[in-house]
N, C-alpha and C positions, 0 to 999 in steps of 0.2 A: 708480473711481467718478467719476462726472462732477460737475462743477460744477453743474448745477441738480441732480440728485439730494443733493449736501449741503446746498444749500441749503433744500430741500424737507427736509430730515430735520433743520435747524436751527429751520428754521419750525413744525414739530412738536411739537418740544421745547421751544419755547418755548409753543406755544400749552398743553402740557399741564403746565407746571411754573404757567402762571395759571390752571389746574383750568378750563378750555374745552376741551371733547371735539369730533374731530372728529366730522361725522358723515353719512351720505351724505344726501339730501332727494331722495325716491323719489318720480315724476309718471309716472304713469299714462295714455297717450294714447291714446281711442278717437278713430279716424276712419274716415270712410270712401272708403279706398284704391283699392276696386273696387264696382262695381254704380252705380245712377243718381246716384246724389250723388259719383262717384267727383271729376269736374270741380270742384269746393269742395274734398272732403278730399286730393286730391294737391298743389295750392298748400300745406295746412295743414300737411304731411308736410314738404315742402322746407322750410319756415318753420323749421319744429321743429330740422331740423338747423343750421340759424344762430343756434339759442339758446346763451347763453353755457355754458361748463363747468361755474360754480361761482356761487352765491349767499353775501355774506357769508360768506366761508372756509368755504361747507359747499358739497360736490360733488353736482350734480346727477345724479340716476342717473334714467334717462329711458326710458323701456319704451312702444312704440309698436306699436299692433296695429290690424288692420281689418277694420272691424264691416262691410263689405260691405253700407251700408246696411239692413241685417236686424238691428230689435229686439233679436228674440232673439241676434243675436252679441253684440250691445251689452250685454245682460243676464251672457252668460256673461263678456266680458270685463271688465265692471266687479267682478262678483264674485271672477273672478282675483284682480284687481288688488289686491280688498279681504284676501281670505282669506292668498294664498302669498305676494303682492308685498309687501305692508304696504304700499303708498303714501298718500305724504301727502296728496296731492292726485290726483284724476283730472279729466283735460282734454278736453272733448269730450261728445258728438260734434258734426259740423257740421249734419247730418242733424236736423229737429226728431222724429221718430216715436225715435229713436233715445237723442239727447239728454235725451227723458222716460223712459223707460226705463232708461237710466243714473240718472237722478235719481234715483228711487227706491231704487236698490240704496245710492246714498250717504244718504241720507236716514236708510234703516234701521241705517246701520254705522257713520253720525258721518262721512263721509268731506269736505272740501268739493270742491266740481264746479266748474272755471269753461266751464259751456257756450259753446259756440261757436254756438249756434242760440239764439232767440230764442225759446225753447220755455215755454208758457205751463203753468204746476202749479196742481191746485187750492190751495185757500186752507190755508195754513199747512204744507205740501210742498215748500217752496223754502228752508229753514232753512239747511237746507246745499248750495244749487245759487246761483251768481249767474253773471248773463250776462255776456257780452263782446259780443257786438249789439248794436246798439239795438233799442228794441223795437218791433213792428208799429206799436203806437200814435203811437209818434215817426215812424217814417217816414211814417204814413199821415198825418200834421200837414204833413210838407212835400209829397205829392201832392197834399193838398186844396189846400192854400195855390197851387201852380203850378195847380191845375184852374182855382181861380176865376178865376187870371189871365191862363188863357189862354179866358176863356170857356163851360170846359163848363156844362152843363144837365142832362147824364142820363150815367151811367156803368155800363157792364156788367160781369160776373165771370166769369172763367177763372185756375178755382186746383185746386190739388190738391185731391183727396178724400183729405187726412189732416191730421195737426195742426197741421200749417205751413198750409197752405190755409185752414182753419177759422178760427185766430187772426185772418189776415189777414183773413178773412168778419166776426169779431165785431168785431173792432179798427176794422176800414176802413169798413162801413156807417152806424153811427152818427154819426161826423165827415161822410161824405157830407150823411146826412142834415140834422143839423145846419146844415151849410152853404148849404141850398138847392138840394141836386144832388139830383137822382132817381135810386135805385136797382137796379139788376134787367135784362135778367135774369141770374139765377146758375146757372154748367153749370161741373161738377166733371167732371177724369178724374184716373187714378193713373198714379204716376211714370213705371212701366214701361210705359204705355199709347204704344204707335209712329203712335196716328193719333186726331184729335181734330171729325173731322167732324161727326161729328150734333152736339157741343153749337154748331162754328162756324158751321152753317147757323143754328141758331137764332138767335144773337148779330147773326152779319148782318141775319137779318131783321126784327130786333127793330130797329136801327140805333141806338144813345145814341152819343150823342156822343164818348162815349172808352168804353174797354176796360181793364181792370187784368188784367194778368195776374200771376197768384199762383206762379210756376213757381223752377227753381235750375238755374246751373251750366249745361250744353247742352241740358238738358232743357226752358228756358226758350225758345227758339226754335221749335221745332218747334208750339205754338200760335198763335204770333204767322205764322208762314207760315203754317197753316192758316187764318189769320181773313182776311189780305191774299190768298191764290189764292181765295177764296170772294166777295171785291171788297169787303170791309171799308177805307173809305176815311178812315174816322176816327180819332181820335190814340190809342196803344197806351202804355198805362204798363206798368212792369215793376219788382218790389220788389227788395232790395238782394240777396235771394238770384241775382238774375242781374246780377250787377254785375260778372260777369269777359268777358274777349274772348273764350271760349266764343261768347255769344251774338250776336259778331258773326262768328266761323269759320264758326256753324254757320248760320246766317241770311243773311249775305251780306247784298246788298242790298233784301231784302225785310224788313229790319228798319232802315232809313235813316230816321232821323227819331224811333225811338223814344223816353221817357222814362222816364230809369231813373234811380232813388230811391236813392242810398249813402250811406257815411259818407265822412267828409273824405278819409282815406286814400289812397282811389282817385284822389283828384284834387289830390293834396300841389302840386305848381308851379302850376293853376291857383287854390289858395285866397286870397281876399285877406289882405294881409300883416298885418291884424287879425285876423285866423285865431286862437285860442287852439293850436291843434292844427298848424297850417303848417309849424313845426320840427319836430316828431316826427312828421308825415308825410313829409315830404321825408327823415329819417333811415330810415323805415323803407324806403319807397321806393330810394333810397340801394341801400340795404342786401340788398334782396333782387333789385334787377333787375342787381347788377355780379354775382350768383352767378348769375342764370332769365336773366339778356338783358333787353333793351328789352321794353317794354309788360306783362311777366310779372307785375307786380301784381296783385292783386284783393283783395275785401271781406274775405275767410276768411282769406288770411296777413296780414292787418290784424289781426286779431285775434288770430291766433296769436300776431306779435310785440306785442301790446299785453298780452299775459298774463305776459310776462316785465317787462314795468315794474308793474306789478300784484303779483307774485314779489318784485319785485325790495326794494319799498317793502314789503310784508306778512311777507317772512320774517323781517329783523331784530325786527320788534316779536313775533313767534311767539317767536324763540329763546329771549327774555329770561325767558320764561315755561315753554318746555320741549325737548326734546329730541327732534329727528327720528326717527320709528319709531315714537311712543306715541301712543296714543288725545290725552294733554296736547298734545301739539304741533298735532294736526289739531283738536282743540277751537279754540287759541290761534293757529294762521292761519284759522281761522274768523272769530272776535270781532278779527282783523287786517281783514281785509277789509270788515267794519262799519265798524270805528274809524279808517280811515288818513285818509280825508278826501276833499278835493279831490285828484282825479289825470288831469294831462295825460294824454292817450294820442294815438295817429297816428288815434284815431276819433273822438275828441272830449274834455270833460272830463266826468272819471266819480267820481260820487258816490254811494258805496254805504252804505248805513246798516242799522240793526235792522230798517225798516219797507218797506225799497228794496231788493231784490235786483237791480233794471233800471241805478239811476242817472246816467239821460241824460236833457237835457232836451229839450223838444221840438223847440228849433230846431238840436238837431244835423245833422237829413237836410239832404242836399247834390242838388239835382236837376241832373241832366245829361242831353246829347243826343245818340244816336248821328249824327254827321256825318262823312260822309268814313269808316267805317269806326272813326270813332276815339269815346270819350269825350269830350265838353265839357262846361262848368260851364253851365250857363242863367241 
């Protein structure tokens, strides 16, 4: 017998002669691995295996599957997880059509969800879902904010035709308008769509002064090249969903200049050292690029690792109240998750309540520029 196996069987015997039971803390990962959102959920996947073993002496058992951006896998996988898995928790997905779809099956079975998409529920549907994004409405606070200041007047739309796309349509027009910018026009395509012509003629010809595009992961290029070969010569924004170097792989230099809306994370060494967030971006960062290499960050294993300081802080106050595997325990990181408070994250600081399943505030978004290929803070 080895010296840590006695010592692990000391540790045992100790924790069960003070009547604490070990007990596994079962997470449930939907992501999407393969199909259009694959570029988000494969960073999300790496992340996952740098999460730690064990939370508060209880062993994380960790079950990771891929919804192939398809709803309905997401529907069969959440239901696994709830029926045969028993997990405490299910994670995901990054995908927003996906992430709702998941909601619901927790909803109906008590499970809580920390989505990884900033997936909007109707009203009183989110009991048991809270994000790890920020929400549209936050980011779309710091694009207006850099719009006015760099002048625009009139902004057009290019987003998806699903619920990520729409969000950002309801979220993002009313701040426009508020602010004095004109809005319109709007031309939707889907994910899978390889060519975006008819709506980029119109945009061109329409000419507003800037373009929002509502796109994710590599899929977010392939617009923005079609607006620039069409001779769209005006400034292109792009939301946190393409906040990875996807969209500059795939774009090249025909996306030099663009501005793209994230969270701290992405830009841990450029934050100023008033940063709230600076430390535990630069850790996370840290952490995931001496395992992926230089530049391997993005917005999605931001999130992924800010759900383990989220775990980390929610499971002790769950245990006190019940035991991993029972409906008591996923009640009890639920009203954790309400009650923990303020919490730093590598995204910003996050503040979830009874009434808050978002808990970020507006000036979380970080705008940056692509230059040179690379990310900058603006």
């Amino acid at each position: 017998m080895t010296r840590y196996s006695i010592k692990a069987l000391a540790f045992a015997a100790a924790l069960a002669a003070s009547g604490t039971a070990l007990a596994d803390i079962t997470i449930g990962v939907v992501a999407p691995l393969t199909g259009p959102a694959s570029g988000l959920g494969i960073p999300v996947g790496n992340q996952v295996k740098l999460w730690p073993k064990e939370i508060d002496g209880q062993k994380l058992n960790v079950i990771v599957m891929d919804d192939a951006t398809d709803p309905t896998n997401g529907v069969k996988i959440a239901k696994k997880f709830v029926a045969e898995d028993k997990v405490d928790v299910i994670m995901g997905s990054v995908a927003t059509p996906v992430a709702a779809a998941v909601a619901q099956v927790a909803d109906e079975s008590g499970t809580p969800q920390l989505s990884w998409s900033p997936v909007a529920l109707p009203a009183g549907k989110d009991k048991w879902t809270f994000r790890m994004p920020q929400s549209n409405a936050v980011m779309g606070h710091a694009v207006i904010e850099h719009m006015k200041k760099e002048g625009v007047k009139s902004v057009g739309f290019l987003g998806y035709a699903d619920a990520y796309g729409e969000t950002w349509l309801n979220d993002f027009k009313p701040q426009a308008e508020k602010a004095g910018i004109k809005f319109g026009p709007v031309e939707r395509f889907a994910r899978a769509d390889t060519s975006v012509t008819g709506q980029a003629l119109k945009l061109v010809s329409a000419n507003p002064d800037a373009i929002l595009v509502v796109a994710s992961g590599s899929g977010a290029a392939m617009p923005e090249m079609a607006l620039r070969e069409r001779g769209y010569k005006g400034k292109i924004y792009q939301t946190h969903a393409a906040a990875t170097r996807d969209l500059m792989r795939v774009g090249g230099k025909q996306v030099e200049g663009t501005f793209v809306v994230s969270g701290p994370a992405v830009l841990a060494e450029q934050l100023p050292d008033g940063n709230t967030s600076k430390k535990e971006a630069i850790k996370f960062v840290q952490q995931y690029e001496k395992a992926y290499g230089p530049g391997s960050r993005n917005q999605f294993a931001g999130h992924a690792y800010d759900s383990m300081t989220v775990m980390e802080k929610a499971v002790p106050m769950a245990l006190k109240k019940a035991k991993p595997g029972t409906p008591e325990f996923r009640a009890a990181l639920r009203d954790a998750f309400e009650t923990m408070g303020r919490t730093t994250l590598a995204h910003g600081v996050l503040n979830w309540t009874p009434a808050d399943h978002w808990g970020y505030a507006p000036e979380t978004g970080v705008m940056m520029k692509v230059t040179n290929g690379e990310f900058k803070v603006e």
